[in-house]
C-alpha positions as CSV (number, residue, x, y, z in Angstrom):
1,X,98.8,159.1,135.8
2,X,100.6,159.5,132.2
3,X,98.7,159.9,129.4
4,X,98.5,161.4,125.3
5,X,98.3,164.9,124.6
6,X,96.7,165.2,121.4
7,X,97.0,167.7,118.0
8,X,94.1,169.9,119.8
9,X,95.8,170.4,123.3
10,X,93.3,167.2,124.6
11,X,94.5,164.1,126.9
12,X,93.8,160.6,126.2
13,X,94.2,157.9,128.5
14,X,94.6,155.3,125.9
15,X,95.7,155.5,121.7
16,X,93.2,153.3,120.1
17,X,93.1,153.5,116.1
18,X,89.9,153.4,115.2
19,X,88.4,152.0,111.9
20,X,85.0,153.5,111.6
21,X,82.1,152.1,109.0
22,X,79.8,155.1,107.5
23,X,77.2,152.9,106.2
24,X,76.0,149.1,106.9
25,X,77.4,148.0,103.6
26,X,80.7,149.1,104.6
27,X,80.6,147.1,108.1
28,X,81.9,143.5,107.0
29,X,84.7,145.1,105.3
30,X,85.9,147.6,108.6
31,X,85.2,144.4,111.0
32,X,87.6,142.1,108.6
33,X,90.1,145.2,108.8
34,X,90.2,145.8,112.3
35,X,89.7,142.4,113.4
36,X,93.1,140.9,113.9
37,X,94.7,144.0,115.6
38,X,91.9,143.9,118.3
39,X,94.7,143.0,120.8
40,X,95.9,145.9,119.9
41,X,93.9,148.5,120.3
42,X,92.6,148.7,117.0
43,X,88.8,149.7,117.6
44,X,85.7,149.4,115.3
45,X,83.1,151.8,115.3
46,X,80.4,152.6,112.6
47,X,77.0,154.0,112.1
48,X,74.5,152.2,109.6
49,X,72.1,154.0,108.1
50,X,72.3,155.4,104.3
51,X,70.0,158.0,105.3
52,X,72.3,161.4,106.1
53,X,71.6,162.4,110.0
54,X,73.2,165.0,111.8
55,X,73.1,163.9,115.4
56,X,75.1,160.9,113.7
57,X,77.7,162.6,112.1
58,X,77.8,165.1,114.9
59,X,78.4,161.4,117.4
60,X,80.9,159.9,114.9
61,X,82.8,163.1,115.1
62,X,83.1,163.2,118.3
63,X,84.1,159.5,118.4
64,X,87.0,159.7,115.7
65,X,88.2,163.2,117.5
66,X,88.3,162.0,121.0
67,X,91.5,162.0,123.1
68,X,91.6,158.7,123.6
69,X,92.0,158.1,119.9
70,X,95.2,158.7,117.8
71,X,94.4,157.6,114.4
72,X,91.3,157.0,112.2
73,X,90.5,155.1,109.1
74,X,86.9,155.5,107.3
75,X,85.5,152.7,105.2
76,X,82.8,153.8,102.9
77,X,80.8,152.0,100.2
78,X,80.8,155.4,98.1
79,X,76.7,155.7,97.5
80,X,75.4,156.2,100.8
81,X,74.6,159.6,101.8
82,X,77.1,160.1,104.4
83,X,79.6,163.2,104.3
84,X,82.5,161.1,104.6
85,X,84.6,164.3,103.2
86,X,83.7,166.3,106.1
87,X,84.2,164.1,108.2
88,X,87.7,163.5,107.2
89,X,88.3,167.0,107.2
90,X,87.0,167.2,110.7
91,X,89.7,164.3,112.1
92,X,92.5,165.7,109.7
93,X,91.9,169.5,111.9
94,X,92.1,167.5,115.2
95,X,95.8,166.6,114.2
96,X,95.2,163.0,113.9
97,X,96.2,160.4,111.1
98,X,93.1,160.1,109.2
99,X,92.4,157.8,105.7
100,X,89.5,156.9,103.9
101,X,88.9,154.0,101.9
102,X,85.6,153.9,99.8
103,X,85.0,149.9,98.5
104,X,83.8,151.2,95.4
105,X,86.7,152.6,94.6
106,X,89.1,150.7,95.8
107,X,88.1,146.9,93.5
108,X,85.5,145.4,96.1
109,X,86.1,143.8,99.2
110,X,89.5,142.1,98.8
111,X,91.4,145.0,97.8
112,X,90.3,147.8,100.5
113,X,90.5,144.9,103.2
114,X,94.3,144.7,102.0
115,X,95.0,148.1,102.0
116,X,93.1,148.9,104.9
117,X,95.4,146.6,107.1
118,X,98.4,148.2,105.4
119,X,97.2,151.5,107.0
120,X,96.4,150.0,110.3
121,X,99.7,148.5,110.9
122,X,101.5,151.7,109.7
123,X,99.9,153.5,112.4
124,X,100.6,150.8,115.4
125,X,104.5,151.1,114.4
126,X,104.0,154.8,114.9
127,X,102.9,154.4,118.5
128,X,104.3,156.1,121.5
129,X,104.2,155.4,125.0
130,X,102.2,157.8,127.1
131,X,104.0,161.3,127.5
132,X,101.8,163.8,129.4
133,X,101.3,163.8,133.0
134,X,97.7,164.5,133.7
135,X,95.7,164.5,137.0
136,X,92.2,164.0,138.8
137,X,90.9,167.5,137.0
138,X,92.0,166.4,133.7
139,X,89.3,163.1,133.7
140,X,85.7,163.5,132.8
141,X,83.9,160.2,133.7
142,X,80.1,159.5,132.9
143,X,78.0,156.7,134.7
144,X,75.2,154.7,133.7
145,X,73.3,151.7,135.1
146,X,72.1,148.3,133.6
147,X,70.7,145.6,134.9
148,X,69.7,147.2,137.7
149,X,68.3,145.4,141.1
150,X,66.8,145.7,144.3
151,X,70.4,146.6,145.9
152,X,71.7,149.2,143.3
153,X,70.0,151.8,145.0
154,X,71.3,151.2,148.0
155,X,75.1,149.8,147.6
156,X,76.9,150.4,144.2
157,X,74.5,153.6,143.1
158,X,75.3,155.3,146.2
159,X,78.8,154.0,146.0
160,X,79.9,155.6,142.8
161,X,77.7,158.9,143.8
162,X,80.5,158.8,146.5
163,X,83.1,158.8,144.2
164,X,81.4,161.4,142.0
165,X,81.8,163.9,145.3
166,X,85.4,162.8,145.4
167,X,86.2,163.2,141.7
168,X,83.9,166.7,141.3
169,X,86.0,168.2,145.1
170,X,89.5,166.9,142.9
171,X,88.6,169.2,140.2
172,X,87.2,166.5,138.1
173,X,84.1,166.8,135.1
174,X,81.6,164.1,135.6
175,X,78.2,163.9,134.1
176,X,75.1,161.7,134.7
177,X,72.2,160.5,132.4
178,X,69.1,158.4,131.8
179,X,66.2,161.5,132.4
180,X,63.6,158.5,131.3
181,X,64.7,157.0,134.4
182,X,64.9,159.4,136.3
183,X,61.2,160.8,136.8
184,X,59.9,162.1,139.6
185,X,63.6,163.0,140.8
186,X,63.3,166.4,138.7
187,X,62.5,168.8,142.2
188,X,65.7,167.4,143.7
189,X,67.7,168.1,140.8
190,X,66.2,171.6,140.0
191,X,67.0,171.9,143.5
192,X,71.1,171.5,143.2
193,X,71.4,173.2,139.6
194,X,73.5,176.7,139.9
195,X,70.9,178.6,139.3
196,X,67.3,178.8,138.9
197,X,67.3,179.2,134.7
198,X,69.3,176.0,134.5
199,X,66.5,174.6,136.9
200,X,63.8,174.9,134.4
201,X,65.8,173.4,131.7
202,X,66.3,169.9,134.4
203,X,62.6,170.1,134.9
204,X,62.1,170.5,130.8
205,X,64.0,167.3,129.9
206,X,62.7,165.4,132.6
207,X,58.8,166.3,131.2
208,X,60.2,165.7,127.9
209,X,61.2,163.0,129.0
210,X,57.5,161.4,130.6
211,X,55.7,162.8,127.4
212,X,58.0,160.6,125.6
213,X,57.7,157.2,127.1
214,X,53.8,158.0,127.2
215,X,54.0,158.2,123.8
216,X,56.7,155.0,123.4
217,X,53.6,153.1,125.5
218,X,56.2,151.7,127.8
219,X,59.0,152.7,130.4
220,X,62.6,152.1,131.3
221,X,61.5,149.6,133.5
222,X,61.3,145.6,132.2
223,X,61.2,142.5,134.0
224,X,64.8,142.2,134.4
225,X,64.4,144.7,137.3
226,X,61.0,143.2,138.8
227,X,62.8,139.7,138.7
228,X,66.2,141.1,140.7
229,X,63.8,142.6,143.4
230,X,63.3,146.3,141.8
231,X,59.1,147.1,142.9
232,X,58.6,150.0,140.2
233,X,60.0,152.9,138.0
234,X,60.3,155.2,141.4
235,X,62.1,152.9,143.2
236,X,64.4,152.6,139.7
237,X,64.6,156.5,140.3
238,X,66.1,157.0,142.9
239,X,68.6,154.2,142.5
240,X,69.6,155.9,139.3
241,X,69.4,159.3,141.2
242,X,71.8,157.9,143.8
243,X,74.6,157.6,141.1
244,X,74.9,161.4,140.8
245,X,76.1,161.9,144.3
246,X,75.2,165.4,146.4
247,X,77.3,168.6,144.4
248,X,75.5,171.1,142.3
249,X,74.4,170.7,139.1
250,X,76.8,172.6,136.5
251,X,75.0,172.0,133.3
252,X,72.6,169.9,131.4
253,X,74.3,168.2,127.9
254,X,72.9,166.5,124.9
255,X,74.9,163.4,123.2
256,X,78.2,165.1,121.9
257,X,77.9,168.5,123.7
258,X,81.1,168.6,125.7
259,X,81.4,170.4,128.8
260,X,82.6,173.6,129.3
261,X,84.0,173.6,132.5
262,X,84.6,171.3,135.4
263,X,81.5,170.3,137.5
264,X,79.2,167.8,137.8
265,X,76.5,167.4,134.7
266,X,73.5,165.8,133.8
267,X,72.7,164.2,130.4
268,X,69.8,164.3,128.6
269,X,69.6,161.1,126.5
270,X,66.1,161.2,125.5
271,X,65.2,162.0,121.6
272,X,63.7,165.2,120.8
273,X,60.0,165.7,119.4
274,X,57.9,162.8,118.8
275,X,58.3,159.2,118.8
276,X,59.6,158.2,114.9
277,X,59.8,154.5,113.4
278,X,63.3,153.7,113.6
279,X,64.9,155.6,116.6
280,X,64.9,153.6,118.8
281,X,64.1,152.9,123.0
282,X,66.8,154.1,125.8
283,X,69.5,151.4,125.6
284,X,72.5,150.8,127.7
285,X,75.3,150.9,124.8
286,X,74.1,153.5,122.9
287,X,73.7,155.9,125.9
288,X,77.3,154.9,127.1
289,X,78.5,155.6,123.6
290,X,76.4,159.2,123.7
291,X,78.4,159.9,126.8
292,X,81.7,159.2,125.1
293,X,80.9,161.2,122.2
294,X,80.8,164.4,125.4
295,X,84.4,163.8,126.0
296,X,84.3,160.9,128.8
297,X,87.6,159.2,129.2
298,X,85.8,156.3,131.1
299,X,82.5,155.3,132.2
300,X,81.9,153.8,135.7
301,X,78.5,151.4,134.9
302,X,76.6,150.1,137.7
303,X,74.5,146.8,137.4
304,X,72.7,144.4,139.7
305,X,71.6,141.3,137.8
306,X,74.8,142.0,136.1
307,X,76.1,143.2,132.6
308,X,78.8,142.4,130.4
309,X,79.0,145.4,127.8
310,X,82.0,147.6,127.4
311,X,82.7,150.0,125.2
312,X,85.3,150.9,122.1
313,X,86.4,154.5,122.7
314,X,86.8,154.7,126.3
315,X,87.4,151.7,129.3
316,X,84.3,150.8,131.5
317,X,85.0,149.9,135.0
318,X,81.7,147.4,136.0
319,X,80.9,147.4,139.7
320,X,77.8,145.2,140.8
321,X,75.5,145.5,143.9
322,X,75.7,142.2,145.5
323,X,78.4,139.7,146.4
324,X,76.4,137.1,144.3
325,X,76.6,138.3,141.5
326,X,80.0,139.5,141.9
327,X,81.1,136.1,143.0
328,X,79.2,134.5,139.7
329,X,80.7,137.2,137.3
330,X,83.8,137.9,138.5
331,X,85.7,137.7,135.8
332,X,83.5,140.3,134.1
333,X,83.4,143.0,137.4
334,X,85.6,145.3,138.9
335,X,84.3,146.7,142.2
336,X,81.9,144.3,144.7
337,X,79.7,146.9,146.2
338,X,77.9,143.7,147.7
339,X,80.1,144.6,150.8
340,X,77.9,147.2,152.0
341,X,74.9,145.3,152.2
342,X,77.5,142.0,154.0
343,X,78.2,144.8,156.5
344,X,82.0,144.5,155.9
345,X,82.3,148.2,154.2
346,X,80.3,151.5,153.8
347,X,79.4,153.4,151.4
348,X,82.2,156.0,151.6
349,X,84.3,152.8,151.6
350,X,83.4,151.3,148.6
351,X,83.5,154.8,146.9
352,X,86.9,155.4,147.4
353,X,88.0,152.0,146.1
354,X,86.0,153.5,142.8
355,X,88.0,156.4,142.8
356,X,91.2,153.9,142.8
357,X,89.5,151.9,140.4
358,X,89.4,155.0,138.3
359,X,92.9,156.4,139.1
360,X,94.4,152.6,137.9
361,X,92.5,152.9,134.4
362,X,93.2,156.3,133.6
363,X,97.1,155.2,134.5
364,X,96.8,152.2,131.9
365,X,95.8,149.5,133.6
366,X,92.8,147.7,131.9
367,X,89.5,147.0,132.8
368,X,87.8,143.7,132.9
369,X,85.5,144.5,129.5
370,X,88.6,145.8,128.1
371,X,90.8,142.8,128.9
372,X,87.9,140.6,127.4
373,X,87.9,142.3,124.5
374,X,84.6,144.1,125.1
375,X,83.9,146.8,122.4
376,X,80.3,147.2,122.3
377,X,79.1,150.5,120.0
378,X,75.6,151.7,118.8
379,X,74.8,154.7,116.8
380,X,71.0,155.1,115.6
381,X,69.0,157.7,114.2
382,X,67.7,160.2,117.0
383,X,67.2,164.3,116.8
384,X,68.2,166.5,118.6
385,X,67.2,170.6,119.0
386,X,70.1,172.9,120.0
387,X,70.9,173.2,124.2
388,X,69.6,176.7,125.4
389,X,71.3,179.1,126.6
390,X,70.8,178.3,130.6
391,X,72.2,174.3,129.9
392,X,75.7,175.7,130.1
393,X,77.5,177.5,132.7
394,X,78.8,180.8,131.3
């Protein structure tokens, strides 16, 4: 595998430029910027709320500094609240290419369109072809599940926990997520966390987690799931569970938290304190994109009933639970874990192929969201408190 070292001593495996909105008002303009470069590699990314939020800024930060992108351009209107300056500064440290365009400023729409795609096409002709040799410890891959039905739990879930063994034995950093659908799981996770503080904490979120929904007055658990064969939340569970695989427990992260050393890791993706008008429910893209923003390279997502999203900072590879679906959506799925339930493969089988799967999108090749041009993104408000000091290994 070849990849981009980076300013900051980071690896990409791919060199998007990103063009990244810092207010609603500022999206039509980035989309018309970025639009005909798509083919590219020229990915847009934004956040819309006037509003200043740290969790936010701390996301898009993460976003514009991430290995797998090599240069950023900011559109602002110029009168939301957003520190677009610090920000900017914040790319410009990470060694990348960094401009900002604020409409206001530049004469309206026309105008910072125009010289927004002068920028852009500066930094493709500056493109170079992948230079760094990198391996399986240099990856960190997230996973998250969508759509999910009555086979994830017991084919593709599995599957990928497989691969998640393979990747965590090779050196590899992976991390997990969705604690709101992963109640009642918490004593088997306490149970694998390195040590008995870090327990407590997998225990907290997971509470947090059930006082939350209570609150919300609903679950992570819709008739998408009842309708593909999925009984109720626990049987959800431990499908999601599955996806984690059977090594310890490193460390518990929050959206944009990186980790700190190799190991397996569990997200926490639920908002903290109560529930507040306007951030919003657990949903598939924006918890992808909350991975991302902790240094994943790619995501491997799971679904059942079967999902199209992707994502515009790092490549998802799709694998599905059933050969029906997979035969339906092929176009839009990588991996068939259908196999397992056809009797043709097992588990360990279909795991490795994951790992392969992996291996061929960190070397370049693209995914299926990526080749269809995929580039789902979703930043809300949320808050967040500080990790304490027994999330992280020392």
């Amino acid at each position: 595998m070849r990849g981009y070292r980076r300013a900051d001593g980071r690896i990409g495996i791919r060199d998007y430029v990103v063009v990244a909105y810092l207010v609603e008002c500022a999206h039509h303009v980035a989309r018309r910027i970025a639009d005909p470069y798509a083919e590219q590699g020229v990915q847009l990314i934004g956040f819309p709320g006037c509003y200043p939020s740290g969790y936010a800024h701390r996301v898009l930060e993460a976003m514009c500094t991430h290995p797998n992108v090599g240069a950023v351009l900011l559109v602002s209107l110029g009168c939301e609240e957003f520190k677009r300056s610090a920000l900017r500064e914040a790319v410009r440290a990470a060694g990348r290419p960094v401009e900002m365009l604020v409409i206001q400023g530049c004469g309206g729409t026309a105008a910072t369109i125009e010289r927004g795609r002068i920028w852009v096409e500066a930094r493709l002709a500056e493109r170079r072809p992948p230079e760094t040799s990198l391996g399986l410890s240099d990856l960190v891959v997230g996973t998250k599940c969508g759509g999910s039905d009555g086979l994830s739990g017991v084919t593709i879930n599995p599957a990928v926990g497989h691969a998640f063994d393979l990747l965590v034995d090779a050196g590899a950093t992976v991390m997990f997520e969705e604690t709101c659908e992963l109640i009642g799981c918490e004593e088997h996770m306490a149970s694998r966390a390195a040590d008995p503080a870090l327990a407590g904490e997998i225990r907290g979120a997971v509470e947090k987690a059930r006082r939350y929904y209570d609150d919300l007055g609903h679950g992570s658990f819709g008739g998408g799931n009842i309708k593909h064969g999925l009984s109720t939340i626990e049987e959800k569970s431990l499908g999601a569970y599955a996806k984690s695989g059977t090594r310890p427990i490193a460390g518990l992260l929050k959206p944009g938290v990186r980790p700190v050393r190799p190991g397996l890791y569990l997200m926490d993706t639920v908002n903290d304190g109560a529930v507040r008008f306007g951030i919003p429910n657990i949903n598939d893209t924006q918890t992808v994109t909350e991975m991302v923003a902790s240094g994943c390279h790619l995501i491997l997502f799971t679904t059942g009933a079967g999902s199209v999203v992707g994502q515009a900072v790092a490549p998802v590879i799709k694998g599905v639970s059933n050969t029906r679906v997979f035969e339906r959506m092929a176009g839009d799925m990588d991996v068939n874990a259908g196999t397992i339930a056809d009797g043709v493969e097992t588990i360990e089988q279909v795991g490795e192929r994951i790992l392969a799967e992996v291996v061929a999108a960190a070397s370049g090749r693209p995914t299926r969201s990526e080749a269809l041009g995929h580039q789902e993104f979703v930043l809300a408000y949320k808050t967040y408190e500080p990790l304490g000091p027994a999330c992280l290994p020392a």
